[in-house]
C-alpha positions as CSV (number, residue, x, y, z in Angstrom):
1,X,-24.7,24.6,43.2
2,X,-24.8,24.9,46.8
3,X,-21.5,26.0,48.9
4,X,-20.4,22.2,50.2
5,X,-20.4,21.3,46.3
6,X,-18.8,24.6,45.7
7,X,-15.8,23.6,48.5
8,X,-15.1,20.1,47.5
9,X,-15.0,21.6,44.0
10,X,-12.2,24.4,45.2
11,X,-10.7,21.2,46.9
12,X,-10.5,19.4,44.0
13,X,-8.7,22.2,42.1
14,X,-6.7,22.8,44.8
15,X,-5.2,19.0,44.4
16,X,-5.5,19.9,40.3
17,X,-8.1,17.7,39.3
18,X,-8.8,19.2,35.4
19,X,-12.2,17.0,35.7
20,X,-13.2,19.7,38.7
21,X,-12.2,22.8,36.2
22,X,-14.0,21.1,33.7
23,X,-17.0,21.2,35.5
24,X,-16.5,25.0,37.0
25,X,-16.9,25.7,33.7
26,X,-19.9,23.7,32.6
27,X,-21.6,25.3,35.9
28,X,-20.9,29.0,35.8
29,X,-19.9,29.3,32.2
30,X,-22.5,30.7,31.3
31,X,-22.8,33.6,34.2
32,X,-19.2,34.5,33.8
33,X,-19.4,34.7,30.3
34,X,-22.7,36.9,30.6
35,X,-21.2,39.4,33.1
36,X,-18.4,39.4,30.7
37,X,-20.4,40.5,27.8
38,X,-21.9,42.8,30.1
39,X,-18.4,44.9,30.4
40,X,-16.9,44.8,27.7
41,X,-19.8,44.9,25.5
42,X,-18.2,42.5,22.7
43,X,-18.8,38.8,22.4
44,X,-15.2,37.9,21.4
45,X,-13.7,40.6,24.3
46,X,-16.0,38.2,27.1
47,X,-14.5,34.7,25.8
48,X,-11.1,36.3,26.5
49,X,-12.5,37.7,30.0
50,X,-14.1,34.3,31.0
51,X,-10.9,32.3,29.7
52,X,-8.6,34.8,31.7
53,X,-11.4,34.0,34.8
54,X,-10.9,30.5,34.5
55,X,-7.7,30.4,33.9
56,X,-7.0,32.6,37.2
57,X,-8.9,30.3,38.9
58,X,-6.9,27.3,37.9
59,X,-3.6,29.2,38.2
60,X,-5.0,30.3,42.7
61,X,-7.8,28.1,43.1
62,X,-6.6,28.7,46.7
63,X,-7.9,32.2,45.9
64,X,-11.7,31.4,46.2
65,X,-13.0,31.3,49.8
66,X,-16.3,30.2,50.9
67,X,-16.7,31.9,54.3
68,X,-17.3,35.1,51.5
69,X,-19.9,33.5,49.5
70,X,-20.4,31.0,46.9
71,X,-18.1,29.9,43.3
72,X,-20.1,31.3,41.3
73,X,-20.3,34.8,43.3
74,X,-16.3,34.6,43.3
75,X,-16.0,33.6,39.4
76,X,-18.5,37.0,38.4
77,X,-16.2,38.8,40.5
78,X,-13.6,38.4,38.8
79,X,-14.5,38.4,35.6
80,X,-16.3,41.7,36.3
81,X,-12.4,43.1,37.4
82,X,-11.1,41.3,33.9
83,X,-13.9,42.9,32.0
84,X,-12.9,46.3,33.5
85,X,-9.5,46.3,33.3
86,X,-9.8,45.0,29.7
87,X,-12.0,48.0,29.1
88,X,-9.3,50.6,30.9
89,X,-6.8,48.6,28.9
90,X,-8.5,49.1,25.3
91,X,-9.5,52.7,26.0
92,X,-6.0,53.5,26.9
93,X,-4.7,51.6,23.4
94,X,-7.5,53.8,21.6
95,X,-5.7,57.4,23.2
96,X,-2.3,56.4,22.8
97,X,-3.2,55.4,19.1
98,X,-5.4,58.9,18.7
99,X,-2.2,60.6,20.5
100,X,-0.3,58.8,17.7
101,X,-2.3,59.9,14.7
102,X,-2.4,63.7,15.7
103,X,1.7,63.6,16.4
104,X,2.0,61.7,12.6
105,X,-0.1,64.5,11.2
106,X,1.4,67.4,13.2
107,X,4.5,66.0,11.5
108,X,2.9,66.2,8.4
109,X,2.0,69.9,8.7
110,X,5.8,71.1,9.3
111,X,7.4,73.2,7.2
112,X,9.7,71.4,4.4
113,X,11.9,74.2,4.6
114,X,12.4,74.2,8.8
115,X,11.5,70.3,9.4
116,X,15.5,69.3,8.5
117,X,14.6,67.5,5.8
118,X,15.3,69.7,3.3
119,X,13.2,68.8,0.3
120,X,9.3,68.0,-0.3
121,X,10.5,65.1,-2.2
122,X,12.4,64.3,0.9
123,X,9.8,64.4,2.9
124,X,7.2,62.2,1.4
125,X,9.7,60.0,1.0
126,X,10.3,59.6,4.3
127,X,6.6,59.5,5.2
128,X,5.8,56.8,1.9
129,X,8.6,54.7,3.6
130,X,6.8,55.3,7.2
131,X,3.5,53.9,5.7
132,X,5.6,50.6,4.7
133,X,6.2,49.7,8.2
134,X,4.3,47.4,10.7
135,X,2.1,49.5,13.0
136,X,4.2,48.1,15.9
137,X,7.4,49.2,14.1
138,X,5.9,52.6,13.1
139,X,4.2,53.8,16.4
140,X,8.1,53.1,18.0
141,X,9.3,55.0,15.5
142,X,6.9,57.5,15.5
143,X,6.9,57.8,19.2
144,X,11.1,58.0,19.3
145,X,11.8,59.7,16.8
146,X,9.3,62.1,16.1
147,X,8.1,62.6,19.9
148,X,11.6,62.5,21.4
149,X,10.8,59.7,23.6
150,X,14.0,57.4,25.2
151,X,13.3,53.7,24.4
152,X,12.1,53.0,27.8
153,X,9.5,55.8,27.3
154,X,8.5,54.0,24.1
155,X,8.4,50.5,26.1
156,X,6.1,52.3,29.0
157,X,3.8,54.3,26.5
158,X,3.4,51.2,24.2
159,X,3.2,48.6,27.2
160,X,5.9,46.4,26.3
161,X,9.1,45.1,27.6
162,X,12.0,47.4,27.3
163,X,13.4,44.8,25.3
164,X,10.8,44.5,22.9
165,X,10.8,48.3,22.2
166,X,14.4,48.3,21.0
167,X,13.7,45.5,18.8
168,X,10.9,47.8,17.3
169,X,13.0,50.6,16.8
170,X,16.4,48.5,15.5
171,X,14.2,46.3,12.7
172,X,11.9,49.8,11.7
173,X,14.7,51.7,11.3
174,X,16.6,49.0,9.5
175,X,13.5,48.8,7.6
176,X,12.9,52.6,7.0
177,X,17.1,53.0,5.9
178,X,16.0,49.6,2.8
179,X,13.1,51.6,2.0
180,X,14.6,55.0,1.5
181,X,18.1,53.9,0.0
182,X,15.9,52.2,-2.8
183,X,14.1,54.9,-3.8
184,X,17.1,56.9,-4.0
């Protein structure tokens, strides 16, 4: 496309025309989904990227400016920021799970005796019930409980709302307290 289609086409968008978004999409699809795929290296990860891209682009279409080149130079751009931040975003998941995993088992390797729980029986109790839980539910748990993290730490560290974190933590440990009374 050349940059006067490119303008009436950020015009159109502009005034909301879905038949204009329709047709970004038929014309750079396939470029924003390829530098997509180039990023994040996973063809299900690039469909989110390109639907993000698009969808940023519907949401500021007052964002794309032509004096700085054409639609489909702006569209790669962005999906290239997508791509990366998705990337940043799934490596930082992938450490705070690792992170996770070595707190869980160096809460494993604690003495029966000095962890306050008294008993082995105790203990894998308390870690049978653990393995019950929803990940979400266990990683807040996990993180508060057995990392001595505030709520709002939790919230920050898991990348949720405040708000959500306390539910996480109310319904696991409501969750953990069923579990453990009926094994008793």
């Amino acid at each position: 496309m050349d940059l006067e289609a490119d303008m009436t086409l950020a015009g159109r968008l502009v005034a909301r025309d879905e038949d204009a978004l329709r047709e970004v999409m038929e014309t750079y699809g396939g470029m924003v989904f390829g530098m997509a795929k180039r990023i994040v290296n996973d063809p299900n990860l690039a469909e989110e990227v390109a639907q993000d891209t698009f969808l940023s682009l519907w949401r500021r279409p007052e964002a794309f400016d032509s004096r700085r080149g054409g639609m489909g130079s702006f569209l790669v751009g962005v999906a290239r920021n997508k791509g990366v931040d998705l990337v940043r975003r799934e490596e930082s998941v992938r450490r705070r799970r690792d992170s996770l995993a070595a707190e869980v088992e160096a809460m494993s390797a604690i003495d029966p005796a000095a962890d306050g729980l008294g008993a082995v029986d105790d203990r894998e109790q308390v870690k049978n019930a653990l393995a019950q839980l929803s990940d979400m539910q266990r990683e807040a748990l996990v993180l508060a409980y057995f990392g001595g993290r505030t709520y709002r730490e939790v919230a920050v560290e898991l990348g949720v709302p405040e708000g959500t974190a306390k539910t996480r933590l109310r319904d696991g440990l409501l969750r953990l307290r069923q579990l453990l009374a009926s094994e008793a």
